[in-house]
ZADOTOR-194729 format. One record per residue (C-alpha): residue in three letters; x, y, z. Coordinates in steps of 0.2 Angstrom, whole numbers, always signed. Example, Ala and Ser with C-alpha at 12.3 -4.5 7.8 and 13.67 -1.06 7.14 Angstrom:
2
{aa=ala X=+62 Y=-22 Z=+39}
{aa=ser X=+68 Y=-5 Z=+36}
This chain:
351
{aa=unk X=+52 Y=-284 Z=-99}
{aa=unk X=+34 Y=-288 Z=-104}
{aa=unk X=+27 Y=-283 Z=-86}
{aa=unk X=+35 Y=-271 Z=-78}
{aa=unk X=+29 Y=-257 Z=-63}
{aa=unk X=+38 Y=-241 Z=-60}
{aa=unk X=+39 Y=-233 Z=-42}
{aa=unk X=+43 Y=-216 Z=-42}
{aa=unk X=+54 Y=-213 Z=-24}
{aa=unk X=+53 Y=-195 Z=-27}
{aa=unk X=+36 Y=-193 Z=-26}
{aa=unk X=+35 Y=-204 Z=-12}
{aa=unk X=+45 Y=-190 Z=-1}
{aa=unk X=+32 Y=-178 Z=-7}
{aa=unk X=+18 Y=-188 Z=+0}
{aa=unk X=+27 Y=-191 Z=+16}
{aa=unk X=+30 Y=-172 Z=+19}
{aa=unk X=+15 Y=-165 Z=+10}
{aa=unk X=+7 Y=-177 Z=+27}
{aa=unk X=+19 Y=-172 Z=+38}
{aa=unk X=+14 Y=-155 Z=+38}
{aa=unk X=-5 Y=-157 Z=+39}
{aa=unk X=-2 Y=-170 Z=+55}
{aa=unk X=+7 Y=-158 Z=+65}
{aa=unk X=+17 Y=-162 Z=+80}
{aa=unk X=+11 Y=-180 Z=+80}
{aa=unk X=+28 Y=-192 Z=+70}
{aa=unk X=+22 Y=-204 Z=+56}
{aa=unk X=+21 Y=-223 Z=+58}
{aa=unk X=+23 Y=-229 Z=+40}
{aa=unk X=+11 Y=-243 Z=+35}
{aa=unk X=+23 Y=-256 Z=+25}
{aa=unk X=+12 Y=-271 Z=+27}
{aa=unk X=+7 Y=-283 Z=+11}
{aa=unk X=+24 Y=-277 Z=+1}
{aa=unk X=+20 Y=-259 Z=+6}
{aa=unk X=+4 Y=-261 Z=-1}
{aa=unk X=+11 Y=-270 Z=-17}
{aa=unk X=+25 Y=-256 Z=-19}
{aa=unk X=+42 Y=-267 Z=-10}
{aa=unk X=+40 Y=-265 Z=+7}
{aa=unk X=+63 Y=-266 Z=+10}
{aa=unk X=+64 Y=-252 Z=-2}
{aa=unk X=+51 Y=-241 Z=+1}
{aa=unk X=+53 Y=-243 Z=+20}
{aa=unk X=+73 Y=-241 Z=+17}
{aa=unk X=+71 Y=-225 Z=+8}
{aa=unk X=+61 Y=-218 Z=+20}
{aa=unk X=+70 Y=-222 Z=+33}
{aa=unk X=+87 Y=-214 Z=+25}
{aa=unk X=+77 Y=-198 Z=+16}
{aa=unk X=+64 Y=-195 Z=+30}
{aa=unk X=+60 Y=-193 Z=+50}
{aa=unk X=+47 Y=-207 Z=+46}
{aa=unk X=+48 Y=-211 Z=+67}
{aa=unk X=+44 Y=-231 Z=+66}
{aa=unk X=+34 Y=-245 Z=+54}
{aa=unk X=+21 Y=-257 Z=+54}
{aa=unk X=+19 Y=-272 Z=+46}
{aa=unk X=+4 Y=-284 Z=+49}
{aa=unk X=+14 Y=-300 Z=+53}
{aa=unk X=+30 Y=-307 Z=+63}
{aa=unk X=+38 Y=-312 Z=+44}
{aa=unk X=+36 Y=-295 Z=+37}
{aa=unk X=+44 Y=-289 Z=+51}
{aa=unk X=+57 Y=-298 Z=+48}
{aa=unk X=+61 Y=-296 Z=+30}
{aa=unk X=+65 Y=-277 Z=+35}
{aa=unk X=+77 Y=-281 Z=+48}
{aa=unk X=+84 Y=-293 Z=+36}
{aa=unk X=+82 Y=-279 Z=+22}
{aa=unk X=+92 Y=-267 Z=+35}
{aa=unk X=+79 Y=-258 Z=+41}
{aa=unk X=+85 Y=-252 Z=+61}
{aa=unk X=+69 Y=-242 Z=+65}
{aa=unk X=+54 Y=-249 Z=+80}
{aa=unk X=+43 Y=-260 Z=+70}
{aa=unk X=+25 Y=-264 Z=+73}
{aa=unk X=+20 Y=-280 Z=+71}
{aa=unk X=-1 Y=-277 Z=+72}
{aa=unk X=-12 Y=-293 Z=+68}
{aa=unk X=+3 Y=-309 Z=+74}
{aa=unk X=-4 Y=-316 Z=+91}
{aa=unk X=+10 Y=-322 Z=+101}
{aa=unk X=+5 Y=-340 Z=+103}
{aa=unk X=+15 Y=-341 Z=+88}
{aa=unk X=+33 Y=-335 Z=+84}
{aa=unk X=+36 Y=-328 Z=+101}
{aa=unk X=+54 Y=-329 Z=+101}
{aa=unk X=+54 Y=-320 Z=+83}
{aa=unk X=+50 Y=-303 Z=+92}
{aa=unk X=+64 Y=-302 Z=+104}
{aa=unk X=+76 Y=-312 Z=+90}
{aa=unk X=+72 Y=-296 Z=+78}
{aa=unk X=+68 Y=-283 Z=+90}
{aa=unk X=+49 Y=-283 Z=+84}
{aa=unk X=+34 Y=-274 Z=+95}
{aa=unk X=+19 Y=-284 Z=+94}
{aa=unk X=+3 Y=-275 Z=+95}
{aa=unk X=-7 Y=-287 Z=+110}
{aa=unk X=-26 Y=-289 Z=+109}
{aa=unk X=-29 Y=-303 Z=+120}
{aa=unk X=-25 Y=-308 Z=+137}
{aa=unk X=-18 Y=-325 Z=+130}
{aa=unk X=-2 Y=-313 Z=+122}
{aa=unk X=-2 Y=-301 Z=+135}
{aa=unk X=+3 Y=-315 Z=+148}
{aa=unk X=+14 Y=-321 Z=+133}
{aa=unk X=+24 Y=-305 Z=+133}
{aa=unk X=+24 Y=-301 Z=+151}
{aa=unk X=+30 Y=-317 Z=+155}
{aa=unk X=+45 Y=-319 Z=+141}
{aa=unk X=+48 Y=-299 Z=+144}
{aa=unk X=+43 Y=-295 Z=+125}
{aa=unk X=+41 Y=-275 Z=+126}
{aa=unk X=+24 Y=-270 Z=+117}
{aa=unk X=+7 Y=-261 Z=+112}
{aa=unk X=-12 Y=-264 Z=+118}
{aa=unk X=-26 Y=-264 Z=+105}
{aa=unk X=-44 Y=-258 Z=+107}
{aa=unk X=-58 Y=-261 Z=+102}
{aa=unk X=-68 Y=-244 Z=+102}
{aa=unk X=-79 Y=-250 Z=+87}
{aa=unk X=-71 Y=-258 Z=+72}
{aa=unk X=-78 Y=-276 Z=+80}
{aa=unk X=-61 Y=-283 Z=+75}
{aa=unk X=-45 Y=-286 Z=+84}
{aa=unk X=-42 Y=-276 Z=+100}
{aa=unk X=-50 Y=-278 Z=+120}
{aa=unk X=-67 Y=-272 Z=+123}
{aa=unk X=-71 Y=-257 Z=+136}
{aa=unk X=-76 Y=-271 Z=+145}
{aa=unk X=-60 Y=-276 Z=+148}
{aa=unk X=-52 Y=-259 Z=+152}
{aa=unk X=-51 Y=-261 Z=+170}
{aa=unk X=-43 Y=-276 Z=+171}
{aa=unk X=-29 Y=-269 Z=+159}
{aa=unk X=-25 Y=-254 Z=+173}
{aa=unk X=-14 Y=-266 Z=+182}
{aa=unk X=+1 Y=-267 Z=+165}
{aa=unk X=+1 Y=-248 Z=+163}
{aa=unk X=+17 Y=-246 Z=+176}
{aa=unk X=+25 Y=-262 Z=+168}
{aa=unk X=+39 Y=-256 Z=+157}
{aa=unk X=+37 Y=-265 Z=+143}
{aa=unk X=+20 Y=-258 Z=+140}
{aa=unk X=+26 Y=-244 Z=+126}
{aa=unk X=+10 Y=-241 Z=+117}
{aa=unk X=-9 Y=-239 Z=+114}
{aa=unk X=-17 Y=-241 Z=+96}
{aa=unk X=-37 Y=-243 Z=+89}
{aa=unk X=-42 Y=-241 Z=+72}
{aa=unk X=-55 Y=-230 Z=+63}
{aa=unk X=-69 Y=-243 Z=+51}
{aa=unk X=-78 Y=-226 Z=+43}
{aa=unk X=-67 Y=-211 Z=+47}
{aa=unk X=-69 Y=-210 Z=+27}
{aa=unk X=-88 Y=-206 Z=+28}
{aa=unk X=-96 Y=-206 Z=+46}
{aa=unk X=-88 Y=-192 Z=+54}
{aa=unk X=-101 Y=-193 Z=+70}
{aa=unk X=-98 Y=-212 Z=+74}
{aa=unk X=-79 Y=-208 Z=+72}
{aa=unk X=-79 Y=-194 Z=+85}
{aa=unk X=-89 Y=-207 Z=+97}
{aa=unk X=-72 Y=-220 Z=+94}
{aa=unk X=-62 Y=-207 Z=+98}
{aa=unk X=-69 Y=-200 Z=+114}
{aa=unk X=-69 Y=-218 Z=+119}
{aa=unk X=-51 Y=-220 Z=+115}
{aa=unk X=-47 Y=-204 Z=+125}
{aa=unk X=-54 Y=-211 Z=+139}
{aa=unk X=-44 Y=-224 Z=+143}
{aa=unk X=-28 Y=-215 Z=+137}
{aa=unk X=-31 Y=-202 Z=+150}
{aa=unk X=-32 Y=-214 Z=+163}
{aa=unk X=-15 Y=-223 Z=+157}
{aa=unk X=-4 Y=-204 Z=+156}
{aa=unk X=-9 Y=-204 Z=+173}
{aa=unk X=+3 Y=-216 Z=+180}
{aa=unk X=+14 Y=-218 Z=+162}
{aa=unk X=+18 Y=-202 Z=+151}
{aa=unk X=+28 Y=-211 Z=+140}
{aa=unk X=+17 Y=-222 Z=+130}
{aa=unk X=+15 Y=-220 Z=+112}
{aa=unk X=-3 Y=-218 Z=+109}
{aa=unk X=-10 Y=-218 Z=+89}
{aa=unk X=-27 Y=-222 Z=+82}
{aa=unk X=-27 Y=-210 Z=+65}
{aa=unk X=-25 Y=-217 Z=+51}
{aa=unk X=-25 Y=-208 Z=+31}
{aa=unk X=-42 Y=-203 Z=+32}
{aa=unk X=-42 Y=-198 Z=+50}
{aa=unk X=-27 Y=-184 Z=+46}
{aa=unk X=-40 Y=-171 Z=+42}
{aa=unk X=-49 Y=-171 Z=+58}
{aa=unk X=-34 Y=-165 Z=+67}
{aa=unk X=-38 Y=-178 Z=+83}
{aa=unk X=-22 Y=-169 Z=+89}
{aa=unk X=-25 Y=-172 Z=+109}
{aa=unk X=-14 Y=-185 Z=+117}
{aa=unk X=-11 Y=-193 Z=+101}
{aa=unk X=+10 Y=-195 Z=+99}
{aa=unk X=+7 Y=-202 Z=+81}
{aa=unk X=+0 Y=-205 Z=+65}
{aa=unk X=-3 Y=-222 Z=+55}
{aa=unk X=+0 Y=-218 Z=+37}
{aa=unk X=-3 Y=-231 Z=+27}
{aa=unk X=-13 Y=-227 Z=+8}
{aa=unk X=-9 Y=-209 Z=+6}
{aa=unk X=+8 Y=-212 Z=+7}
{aa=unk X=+7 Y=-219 Z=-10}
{aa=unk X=-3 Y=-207 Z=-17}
{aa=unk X=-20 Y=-214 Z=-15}
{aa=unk X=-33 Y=-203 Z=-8}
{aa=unk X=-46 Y=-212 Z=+5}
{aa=unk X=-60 Y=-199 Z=+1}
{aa=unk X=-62 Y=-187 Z=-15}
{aa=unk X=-61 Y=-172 Z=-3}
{aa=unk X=-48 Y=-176 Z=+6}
{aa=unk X=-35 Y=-160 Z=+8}
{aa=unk X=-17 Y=-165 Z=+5}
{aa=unk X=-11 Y=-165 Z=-11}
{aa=unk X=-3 Y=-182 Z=-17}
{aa=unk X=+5 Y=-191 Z=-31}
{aa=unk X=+2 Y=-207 Z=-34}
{aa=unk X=+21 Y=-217 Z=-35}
{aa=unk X=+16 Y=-234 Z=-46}
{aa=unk X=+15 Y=-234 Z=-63}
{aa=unk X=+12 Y=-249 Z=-72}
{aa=unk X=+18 Y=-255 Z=-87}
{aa=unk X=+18 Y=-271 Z=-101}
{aa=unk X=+19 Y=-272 Z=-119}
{aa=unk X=+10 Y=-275 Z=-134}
{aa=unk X=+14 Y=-292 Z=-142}
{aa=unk X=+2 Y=-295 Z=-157}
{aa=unk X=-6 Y=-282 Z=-166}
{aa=unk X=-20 Y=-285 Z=-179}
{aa=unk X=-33 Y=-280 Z=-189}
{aa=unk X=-51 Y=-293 Z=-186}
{aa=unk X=-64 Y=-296 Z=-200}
{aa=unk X=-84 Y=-289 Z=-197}
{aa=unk X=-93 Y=-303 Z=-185}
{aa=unk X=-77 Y=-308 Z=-174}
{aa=unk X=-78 Y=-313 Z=-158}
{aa=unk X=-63 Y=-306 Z=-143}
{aa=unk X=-59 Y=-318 Z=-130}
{aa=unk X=-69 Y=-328 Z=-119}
{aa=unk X=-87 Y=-328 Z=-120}
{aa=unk X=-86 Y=-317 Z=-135}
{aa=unk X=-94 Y=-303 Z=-125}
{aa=unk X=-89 Y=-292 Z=-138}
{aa=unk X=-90 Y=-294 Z=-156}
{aa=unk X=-84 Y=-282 Z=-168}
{aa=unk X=-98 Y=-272 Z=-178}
{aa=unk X=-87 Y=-270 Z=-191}
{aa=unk X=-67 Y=-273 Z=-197}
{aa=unk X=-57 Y=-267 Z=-180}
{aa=unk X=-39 Y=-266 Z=-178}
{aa=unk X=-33 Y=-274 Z=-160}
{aa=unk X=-17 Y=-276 Z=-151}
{aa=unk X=-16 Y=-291 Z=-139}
{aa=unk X=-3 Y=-284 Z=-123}
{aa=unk X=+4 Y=-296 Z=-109}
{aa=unk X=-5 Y=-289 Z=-95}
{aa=unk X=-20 Y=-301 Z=-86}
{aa=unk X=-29 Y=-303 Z=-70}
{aa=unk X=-15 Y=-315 Z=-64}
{aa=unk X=-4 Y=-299 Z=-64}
{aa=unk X=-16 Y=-286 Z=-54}
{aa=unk X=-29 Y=-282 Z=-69}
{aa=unk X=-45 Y=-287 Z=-61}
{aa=unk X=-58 Y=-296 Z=-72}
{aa=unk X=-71 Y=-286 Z=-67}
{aa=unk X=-62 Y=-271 Z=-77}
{aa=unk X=-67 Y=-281 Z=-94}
{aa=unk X=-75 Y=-269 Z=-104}
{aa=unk X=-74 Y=-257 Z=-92}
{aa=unk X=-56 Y=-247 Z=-91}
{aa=unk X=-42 Y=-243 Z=-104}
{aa=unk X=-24 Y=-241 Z=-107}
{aa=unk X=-13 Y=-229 Z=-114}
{aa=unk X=-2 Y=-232 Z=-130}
{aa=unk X=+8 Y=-217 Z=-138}
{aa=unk X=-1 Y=-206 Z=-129}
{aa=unk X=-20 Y=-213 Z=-134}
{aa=unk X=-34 Y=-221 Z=-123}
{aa=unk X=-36 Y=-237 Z=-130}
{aa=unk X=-53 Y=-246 Z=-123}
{aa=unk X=-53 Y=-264 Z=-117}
{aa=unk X=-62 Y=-275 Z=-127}
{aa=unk X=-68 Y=-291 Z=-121}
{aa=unk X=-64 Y=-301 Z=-105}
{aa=unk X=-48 Y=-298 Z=-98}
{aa=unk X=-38 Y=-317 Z=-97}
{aa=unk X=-25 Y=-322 Z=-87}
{aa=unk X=-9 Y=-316 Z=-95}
{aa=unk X=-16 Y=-304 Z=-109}
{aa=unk X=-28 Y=-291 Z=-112}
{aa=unk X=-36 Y=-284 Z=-131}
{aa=unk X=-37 Y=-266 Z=-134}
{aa=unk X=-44 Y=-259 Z=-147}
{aa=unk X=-31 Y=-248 Z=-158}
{aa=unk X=-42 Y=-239 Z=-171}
{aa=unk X=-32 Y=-225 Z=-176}
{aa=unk X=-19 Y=-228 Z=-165}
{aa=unk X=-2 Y=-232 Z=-174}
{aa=unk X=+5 Y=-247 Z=-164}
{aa=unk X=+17 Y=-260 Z=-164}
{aa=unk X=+24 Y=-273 Z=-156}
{aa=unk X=+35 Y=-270 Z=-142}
{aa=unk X=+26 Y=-253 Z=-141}
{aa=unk X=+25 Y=-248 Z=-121}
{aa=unk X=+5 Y=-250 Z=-113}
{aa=unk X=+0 Y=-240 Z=-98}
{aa=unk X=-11 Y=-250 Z=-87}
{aa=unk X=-8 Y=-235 Z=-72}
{aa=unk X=-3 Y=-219 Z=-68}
{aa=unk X=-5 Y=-204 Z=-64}
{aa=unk X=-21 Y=-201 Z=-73}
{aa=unk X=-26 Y=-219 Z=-74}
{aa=unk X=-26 Y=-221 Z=-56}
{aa=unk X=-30 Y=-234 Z=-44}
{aa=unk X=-42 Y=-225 Z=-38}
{aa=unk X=-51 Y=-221 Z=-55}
{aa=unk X=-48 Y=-240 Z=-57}
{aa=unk X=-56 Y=-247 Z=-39}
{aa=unk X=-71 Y=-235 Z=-45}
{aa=unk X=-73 Y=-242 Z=-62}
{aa=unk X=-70 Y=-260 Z=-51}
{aa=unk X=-82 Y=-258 Z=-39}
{aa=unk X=-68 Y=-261 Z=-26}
{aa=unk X=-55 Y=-250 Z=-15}
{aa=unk X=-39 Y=-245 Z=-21}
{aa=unk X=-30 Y=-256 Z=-6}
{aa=unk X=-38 Y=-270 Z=-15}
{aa=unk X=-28 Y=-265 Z=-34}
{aa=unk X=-13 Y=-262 Z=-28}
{aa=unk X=-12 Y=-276 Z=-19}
{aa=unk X=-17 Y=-288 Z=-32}
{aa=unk X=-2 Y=-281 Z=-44}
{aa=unk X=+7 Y=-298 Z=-44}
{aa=unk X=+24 Y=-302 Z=-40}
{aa=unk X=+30 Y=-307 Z=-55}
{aa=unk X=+28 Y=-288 Z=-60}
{aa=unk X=+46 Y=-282 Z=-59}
{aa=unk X=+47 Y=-269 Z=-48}
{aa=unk X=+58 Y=-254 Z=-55}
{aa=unk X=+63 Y=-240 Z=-41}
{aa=unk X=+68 Y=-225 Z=-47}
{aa=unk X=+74 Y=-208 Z=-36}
């Protein structure tokens, strides 16, 4: 293989528990949306489901729900950002919850007796009903098919007060629903909302990044491991003259004689452009710097004093080359990298 990315189960399971323990009573939602965030949603939802107490999932749209069923996954599924207008049937066909934001889908559900979750709006300004529209909601919260109550954190990473403020407005109207229904599921943490231990009336946690080992704020308390590593190849390896140029643009010119190795990784396989000149890779244990502008389907390194050869393995990520040392140098968020590793990365799981 020329691309390849390893995930590492093991450490997966010591993510989950390591935020297990620090959530409390409260059971995990896994996050398995976009592949899992790049990582194979099947497989890493399949493991946790056989290896964990990981209580449901959710998955951003009616297909991905799908997929796990079809990939054997039996636990409640999530389905958080699919209107119902569209694919209806699917959510009773595959047993799927959708998450309802709108009045349209919640007359959409009622009607074709789709059980499901409300959204609000307590401040992120995207999907979810307004406080405007609480008391008109009051009238599902006996119906039985009303099973739970999500929101979602925008800053819970760095504005703590404003985050407090969501919450008290959440609570709110939870309080008001456990007062004819104790049975709802009601969640609005997410990773970076673990440390503040909003423990009171929530039933659960959404874990989505930390689970695979990305930290949503330098401080943040739990230890984790991140479970890609990425891996290609080097397929030329070479020495260039004083004065020559390395790829386009010639951005960078060598100063003087520089040995190079050309490996088959590019920004159509996750390595973003912005990274040219600006991250390195590790071959036979050195830090070897990019040179030039990253291409499509390779990258130059420079190997001076690096004994390299052809077929030699290049590290693009691990656990010291994070993703998170990588969105930094990006100017991006980790979400963003790992989502951007390509699919024709061969995905390799390992337990």
């Amino acid at each position: 293989m020329l691309r390849w990315a390893e995930v590492y189960l093991d450490r997966l399971k010591r993510n989950y528990e390591n935020l297990k323990r620090f959530t409390g009573h409260k059971r995990i939602i896994a996050v398995v949306k976009a592949n899992a965030y790049g990582h194979g949603s099947v497989k890493v939802a399949s493991f946790l489901e056989r290896k964990t107490d990981v209580d449901a999932f959710a998955v951003a749209t009616v297909f991905e729900g799908i997929e796990l069923r079809e990939g054997g996954v039996k636990k409640p599924i999530i389905v958080m950002s699919n209107p119902l207008f569209e694919n209806a049937c699917n959510f009773l066909e595959y047993k799927l919850i959708p998450v309802i934001f709108d009045f349209e889908s919640l007359g959409i559900a009622l009607n074709m007796g789709i059980p499901f979750h409300i959204k609000l709006d307590t401040g992120m300004g995207r999907l979810g009903f307004l406080p405007a529209d609480f008391q008109r909601l009051t009238e599902i919260f006996t119906s039985p098919l009303f099973k739970g109550i999500m929101s979602h954190f925008p800053v819970s990473d760095e504005d703590k007060r404003f985050t407090q403020e969501q919450f008290s407005v959440f609570v709110k109207f939870v309080k008001e629903v456990l007062k004819v229904n104790r049975n709802v599921v009601v969640h609005i943490d997410n990773s970076a909302a673990i440390p503040y231990h909003f423990d009171s009336l929530l039933t659960h946690s959404r874990i989505g990044l930390a689970l695979y080992g990305s930290k949503p704020s330098s401080d943040f308390p739990v230890e984790l491991e991140q479970i890609m590593e990425i891996k290609s190849r080097l397929i030329q390896v070479k020495t260039l003259p004083e004065g020559w140029g390395i790829s386009y643009g010639r951005t960078y010119v060598t100063s003087l004689r520089e040995k190079v190795g050309v490996v088959a990784f590019g920004y159509a396989d996750g390595l973003m452009r912005s990274l040219s000149g600006n991250w390195c890779v590790k071959i036979n244990g050195h830090k070897c710097p990019v040179r030039g502008r990253i291409c499509m389907d390779m990258t130059i390194v420079s190997l001076e004093g690096v004994k390299a050869f052809p077929g030699d393995e290049v590290v693009i990520t691990d656990r010291e080359l994070t993703f998170d040392k990588m969105a930094e140098k990006a100017g991006t968020i980790s979400y963003e990298i790992m989502c951007d590793v390509s699919p024709r990365v061969k995905r390799v799981f390992l337990e």
